[in-house]
N, C-alpha and C positions, 0 to 999 in steps of 0.2 A: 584322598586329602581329608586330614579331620577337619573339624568344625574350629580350632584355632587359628590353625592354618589359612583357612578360607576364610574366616575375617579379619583376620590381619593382614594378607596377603590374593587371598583369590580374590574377593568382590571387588577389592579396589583393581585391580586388574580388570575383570569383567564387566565394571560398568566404567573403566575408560576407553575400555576397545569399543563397547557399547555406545559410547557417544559417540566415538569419532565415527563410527557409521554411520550414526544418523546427522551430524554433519555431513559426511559426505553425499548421503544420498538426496538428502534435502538441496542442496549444494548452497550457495553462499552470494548468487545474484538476486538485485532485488529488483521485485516484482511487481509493476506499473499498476497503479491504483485500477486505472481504466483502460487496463486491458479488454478485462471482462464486464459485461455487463452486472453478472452475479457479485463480481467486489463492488460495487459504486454504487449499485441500487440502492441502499439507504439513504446517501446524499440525494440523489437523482428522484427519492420518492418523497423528499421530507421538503427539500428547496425548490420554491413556487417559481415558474418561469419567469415572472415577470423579475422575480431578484436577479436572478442570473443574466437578464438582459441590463437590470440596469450596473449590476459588478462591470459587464462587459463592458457597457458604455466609457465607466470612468476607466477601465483599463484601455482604452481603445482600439477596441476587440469589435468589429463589423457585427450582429447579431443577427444581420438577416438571413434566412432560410438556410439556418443553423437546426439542428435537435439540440435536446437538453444534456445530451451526451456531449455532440461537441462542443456544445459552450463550457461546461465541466472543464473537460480537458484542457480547454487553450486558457480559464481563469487559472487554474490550479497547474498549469505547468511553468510559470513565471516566468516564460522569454517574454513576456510584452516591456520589461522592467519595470514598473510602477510596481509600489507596494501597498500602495493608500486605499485600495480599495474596502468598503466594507461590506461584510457579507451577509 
């Protein structure tokens, strides 16, 4: 293949065969904040417990002999319905 060929024709081919693989391998579900520890640790290192109990409070989230993980997860998964809280 010359070099006209292959930039008119080959790269564009090459890098869409190229994405759709890494689409594919990456795949396309998405990935729960606090799954892991290692995704969330920034929020979890930065927000002082005592805020996260009182978010919880006004969502009406039980805060007792919770971690700073599970209170995380139950403010920020939004079944309680309330949206009023502030953070």
């Amino acid at each position: 293949m010359n070099r006209r060929t292959f930039f008119k024709t080959g790269l564009k081919d090459y890098l869409l065969s190229f994405a759709a693989t890494l689409s594919l391998s990456t795949g396309n579900e998405q990935k729960d904040y606090f799954d892991s520890i290692f995704s969330c640790y920034p929020l979890l290192a930065e927000a002082p417990m005592d805020q996260l109990i009182m978010a919880a409070k006004q969502l009406g989230i039980d805060p007792e002999n919770k971690t700073k993980l599970e209170l995380a997860k139950e403010i920020f998964s939004g079944k309680q319905g309330k949206t009023n809280a502030h953070y």
